[in-house]
N, CA and C atoms as an extended XYZ file, in Angstrom:
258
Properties=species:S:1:pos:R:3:atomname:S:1:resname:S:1:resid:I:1 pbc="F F F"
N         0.850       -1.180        0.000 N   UNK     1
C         0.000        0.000        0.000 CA  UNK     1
C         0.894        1.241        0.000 C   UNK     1
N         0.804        2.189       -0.920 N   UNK     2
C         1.582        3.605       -1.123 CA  UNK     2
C         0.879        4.675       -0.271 C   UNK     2
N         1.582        5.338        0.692 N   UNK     3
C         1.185        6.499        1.080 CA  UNK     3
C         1.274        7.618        0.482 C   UNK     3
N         0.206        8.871        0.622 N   UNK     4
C         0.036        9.469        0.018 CA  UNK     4
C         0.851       10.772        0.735 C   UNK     4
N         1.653       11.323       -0.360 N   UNK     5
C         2.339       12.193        0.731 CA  UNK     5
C         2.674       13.421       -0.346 C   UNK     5
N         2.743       14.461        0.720 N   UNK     6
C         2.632       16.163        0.020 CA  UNK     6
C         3.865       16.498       -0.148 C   UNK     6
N         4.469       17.075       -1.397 N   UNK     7
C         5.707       17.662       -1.056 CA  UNK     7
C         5.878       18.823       -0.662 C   UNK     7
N         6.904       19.177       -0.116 N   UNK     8
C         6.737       20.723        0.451 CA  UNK     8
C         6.238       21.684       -0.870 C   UNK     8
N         6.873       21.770       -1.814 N   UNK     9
C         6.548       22.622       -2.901 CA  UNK     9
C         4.540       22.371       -3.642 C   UNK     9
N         4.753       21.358       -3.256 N   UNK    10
C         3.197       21.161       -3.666 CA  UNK    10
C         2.123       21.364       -2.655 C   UNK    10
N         2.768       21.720       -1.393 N   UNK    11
C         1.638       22.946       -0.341 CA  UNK    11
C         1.434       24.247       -0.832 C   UNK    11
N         3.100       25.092       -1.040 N   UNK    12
C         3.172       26.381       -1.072 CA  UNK    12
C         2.051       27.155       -2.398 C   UNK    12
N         1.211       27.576       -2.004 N   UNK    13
C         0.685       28.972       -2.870 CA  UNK    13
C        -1.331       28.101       -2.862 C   UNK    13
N        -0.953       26.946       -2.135 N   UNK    14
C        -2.391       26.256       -1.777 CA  UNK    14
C        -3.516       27.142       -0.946 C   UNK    14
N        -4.550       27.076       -1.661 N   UNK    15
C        -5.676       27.990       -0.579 CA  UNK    15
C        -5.945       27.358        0.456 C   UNK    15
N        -6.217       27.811        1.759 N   UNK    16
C        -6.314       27.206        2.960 CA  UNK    16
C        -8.316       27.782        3.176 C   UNK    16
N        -9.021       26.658        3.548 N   UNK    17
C       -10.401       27.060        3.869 CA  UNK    17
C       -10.364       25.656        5.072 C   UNK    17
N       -11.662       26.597        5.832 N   UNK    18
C       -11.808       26.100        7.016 CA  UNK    18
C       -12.931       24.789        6.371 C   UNK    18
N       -13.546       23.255        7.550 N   UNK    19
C       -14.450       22.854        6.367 CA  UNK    19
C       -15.689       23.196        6.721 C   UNK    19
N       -15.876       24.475        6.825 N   UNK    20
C       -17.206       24.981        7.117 CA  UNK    20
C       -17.356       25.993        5.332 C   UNK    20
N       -15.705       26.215        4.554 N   UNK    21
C       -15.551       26.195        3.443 CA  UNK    21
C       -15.282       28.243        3.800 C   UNK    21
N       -14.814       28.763        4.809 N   UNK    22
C       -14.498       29.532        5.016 CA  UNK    22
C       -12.902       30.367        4.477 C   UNK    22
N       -12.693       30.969        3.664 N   UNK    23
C       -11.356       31.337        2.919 CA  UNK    23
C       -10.417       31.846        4.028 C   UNK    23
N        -9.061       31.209        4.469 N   UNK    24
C        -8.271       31.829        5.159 CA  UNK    24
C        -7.261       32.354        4.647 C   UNK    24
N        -6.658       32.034        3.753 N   UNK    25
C        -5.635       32.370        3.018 CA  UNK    25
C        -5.125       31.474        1.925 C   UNK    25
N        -3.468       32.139        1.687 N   UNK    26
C        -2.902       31.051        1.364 CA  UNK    26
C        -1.907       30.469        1.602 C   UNK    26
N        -1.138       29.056        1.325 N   UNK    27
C         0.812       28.679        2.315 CA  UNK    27
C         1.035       29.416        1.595 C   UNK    27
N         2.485       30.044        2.341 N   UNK    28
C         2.988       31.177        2.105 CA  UNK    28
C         4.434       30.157        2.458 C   UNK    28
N         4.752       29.407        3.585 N   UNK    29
C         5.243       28.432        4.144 CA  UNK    29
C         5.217       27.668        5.181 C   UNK    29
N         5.911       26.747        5.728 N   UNK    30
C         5.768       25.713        6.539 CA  UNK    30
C         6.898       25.944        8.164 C   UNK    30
N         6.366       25.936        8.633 N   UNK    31
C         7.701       25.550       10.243 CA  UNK    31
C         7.544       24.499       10.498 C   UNK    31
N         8.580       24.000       10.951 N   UNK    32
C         8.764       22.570       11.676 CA  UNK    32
C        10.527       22.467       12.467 C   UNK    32
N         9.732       21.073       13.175 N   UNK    33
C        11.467       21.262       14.100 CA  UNK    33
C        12.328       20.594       13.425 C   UNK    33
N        13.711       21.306       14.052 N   UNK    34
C        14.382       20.902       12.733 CA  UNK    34
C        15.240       19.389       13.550 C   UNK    34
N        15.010       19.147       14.407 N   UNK    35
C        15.653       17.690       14.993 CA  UNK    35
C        14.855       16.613       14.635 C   UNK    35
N        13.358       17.184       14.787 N   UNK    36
C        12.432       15.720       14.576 CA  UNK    36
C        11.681       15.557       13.639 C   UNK    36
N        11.706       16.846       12.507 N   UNK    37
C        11.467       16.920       11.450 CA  UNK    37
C         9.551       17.476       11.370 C   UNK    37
N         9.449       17.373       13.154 N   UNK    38
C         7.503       17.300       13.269 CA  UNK    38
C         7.209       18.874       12.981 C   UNK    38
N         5.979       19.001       11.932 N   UNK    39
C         5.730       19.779       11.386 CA  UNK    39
C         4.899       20.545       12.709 C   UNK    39
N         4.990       22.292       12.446 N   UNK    40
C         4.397       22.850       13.672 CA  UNK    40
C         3.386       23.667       13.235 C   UNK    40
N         3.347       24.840       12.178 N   UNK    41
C         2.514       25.611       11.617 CA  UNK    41
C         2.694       26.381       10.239 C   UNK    41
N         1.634       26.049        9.757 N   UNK    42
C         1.119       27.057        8.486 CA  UNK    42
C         1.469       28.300        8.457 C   UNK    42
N         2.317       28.878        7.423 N   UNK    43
C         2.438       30.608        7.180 CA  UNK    43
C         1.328       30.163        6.606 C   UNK    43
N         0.480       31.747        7.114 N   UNK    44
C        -0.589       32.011        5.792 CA  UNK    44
C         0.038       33.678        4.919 C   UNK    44
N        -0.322       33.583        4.115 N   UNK    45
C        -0.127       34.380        2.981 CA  UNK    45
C        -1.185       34.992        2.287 C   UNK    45
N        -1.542       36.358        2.844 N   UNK    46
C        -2.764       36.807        1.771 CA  UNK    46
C        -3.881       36.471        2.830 C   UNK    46
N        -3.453       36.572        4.425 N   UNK    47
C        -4.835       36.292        5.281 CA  UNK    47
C        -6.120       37.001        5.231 C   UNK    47
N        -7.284       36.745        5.201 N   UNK    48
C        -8.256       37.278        4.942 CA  UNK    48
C        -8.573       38.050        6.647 C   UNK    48
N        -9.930       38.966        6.138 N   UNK    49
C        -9.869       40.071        7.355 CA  UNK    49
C       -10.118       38.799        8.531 C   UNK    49
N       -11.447       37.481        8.284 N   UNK    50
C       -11.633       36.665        8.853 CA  UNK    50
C       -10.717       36.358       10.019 C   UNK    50
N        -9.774       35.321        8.860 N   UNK    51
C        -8.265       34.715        9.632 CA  UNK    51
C        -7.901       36.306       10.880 C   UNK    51
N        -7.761       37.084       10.273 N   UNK    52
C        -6.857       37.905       11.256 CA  UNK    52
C        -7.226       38.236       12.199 C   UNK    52
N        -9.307       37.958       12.451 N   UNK    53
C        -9.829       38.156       13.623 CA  UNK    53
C        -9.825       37.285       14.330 C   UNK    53
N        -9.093       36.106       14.106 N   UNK    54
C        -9.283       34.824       14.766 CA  UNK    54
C        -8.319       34.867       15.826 C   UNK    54
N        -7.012       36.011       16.061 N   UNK    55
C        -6.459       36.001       17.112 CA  UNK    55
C        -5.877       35.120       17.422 C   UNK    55
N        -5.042       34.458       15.913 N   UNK    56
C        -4.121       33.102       16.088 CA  UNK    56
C        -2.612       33.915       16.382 C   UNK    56
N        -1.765       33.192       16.526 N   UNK    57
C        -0.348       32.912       16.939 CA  UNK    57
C         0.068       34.023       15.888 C   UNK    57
N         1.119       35.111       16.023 N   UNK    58
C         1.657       35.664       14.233 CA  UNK    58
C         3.112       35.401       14.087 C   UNK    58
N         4.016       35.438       13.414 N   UNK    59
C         5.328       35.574       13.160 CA  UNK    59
C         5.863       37.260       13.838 C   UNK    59
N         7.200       37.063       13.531 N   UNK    60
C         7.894       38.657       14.186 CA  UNK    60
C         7.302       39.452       12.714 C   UNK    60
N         7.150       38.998       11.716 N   UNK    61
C         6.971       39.558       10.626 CA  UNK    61
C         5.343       39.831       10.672 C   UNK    61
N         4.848       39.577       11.530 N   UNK    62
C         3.436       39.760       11.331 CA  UNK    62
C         2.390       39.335       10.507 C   UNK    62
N         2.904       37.333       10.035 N   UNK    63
C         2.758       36.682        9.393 CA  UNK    63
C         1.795       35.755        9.990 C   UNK    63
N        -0.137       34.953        9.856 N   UNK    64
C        -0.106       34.418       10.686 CA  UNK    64
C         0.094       33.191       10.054 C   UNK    64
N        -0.077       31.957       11.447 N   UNK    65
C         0.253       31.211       11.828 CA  UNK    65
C        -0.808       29.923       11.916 C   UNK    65
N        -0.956       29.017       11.577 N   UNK    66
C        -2.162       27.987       11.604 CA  UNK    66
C        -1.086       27.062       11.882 C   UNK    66
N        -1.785       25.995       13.336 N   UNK    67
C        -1.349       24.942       13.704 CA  UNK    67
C        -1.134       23.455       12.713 C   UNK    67
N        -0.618       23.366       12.668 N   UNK    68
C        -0.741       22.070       11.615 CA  UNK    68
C        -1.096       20.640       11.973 C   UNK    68
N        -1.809       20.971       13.261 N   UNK    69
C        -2.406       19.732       13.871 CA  UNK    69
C        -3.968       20.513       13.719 C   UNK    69
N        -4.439       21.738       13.405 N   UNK    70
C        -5.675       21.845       12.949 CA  UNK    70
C        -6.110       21.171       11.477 C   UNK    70
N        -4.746       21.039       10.754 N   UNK    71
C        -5.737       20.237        9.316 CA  UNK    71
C        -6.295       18.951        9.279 C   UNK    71
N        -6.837       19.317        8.492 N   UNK    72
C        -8.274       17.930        7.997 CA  UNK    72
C        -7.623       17.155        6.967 C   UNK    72
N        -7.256       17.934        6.137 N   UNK    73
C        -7.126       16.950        4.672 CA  UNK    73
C        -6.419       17.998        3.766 C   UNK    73
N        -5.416       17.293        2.780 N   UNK    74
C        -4.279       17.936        1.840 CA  UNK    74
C        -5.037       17.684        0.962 C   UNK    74
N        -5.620       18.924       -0.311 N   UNK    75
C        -5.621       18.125       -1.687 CA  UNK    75
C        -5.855       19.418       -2.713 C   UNK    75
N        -7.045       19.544       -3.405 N   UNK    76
C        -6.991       20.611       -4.063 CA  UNK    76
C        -6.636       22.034       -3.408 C   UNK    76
N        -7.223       22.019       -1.887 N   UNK    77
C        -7.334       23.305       -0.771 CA  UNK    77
C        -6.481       22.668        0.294 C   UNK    77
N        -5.816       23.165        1.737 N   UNK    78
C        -6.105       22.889        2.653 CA  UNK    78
C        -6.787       23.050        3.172 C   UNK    78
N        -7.465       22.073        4.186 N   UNK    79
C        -8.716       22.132        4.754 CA  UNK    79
C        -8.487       22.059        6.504 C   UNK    79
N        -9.137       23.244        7.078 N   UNK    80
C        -8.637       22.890        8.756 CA  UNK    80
C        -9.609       23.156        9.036 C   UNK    80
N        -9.908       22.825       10.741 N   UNK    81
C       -10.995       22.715       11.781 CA  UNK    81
C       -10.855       23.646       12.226 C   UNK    81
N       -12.043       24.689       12.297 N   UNK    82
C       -11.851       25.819       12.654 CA  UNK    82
C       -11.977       25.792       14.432 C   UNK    82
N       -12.546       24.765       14.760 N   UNK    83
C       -12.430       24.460       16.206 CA  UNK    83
C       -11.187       24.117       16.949 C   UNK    83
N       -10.153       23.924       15.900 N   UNK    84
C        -8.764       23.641       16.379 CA  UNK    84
C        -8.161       24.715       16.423 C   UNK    84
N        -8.285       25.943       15.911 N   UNK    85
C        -7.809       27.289       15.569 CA  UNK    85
C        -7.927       27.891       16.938 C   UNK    85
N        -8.833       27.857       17.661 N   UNK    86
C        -9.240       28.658       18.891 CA  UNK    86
C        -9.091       28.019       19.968 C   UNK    86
């Protein structure tokens, strides 16, 4: 059985919607640690007024931030739980 797996380049410039089908943005890029390789959070890119009222985590750059244990599912969009956000 083949797992199905994302490459980094085939996240970046992906629309991110919540699955209530809410527009948050788009990857902009990825963090993760760099010892264990475990992925930590979503740059968003192009956050909508929405996302920015959501009062998530931001970068020093004033970039935000989506947990990457809020997503649902990789494919045409990312898709996250907006109940994981808050």
């Amino acid at each position: 059985m083949q797992e199905n797996k994302n490459s980094y380049s085939s996240l970046i410039g992906k629309m991110i919607v919540t699955k209530e089908g809410k527009r948050l943005g788009f990857v902009k890029d990825i963090s993760f640690e760099t010892r264990s390789g475990e992925l930590i959070n979503i740059v968003v890119k192009d956050a909508t007024l929405y996302t920015k009222s959501l009062n998530l985590e931001k970068t020093s750059s004033n970039d935000v931030l989506i947990p990457y244990s809020a997503i649902i599912a990789i494919g045409d969009f990312v898709i996250v739980s907006e109940e994981d956000l808050v």
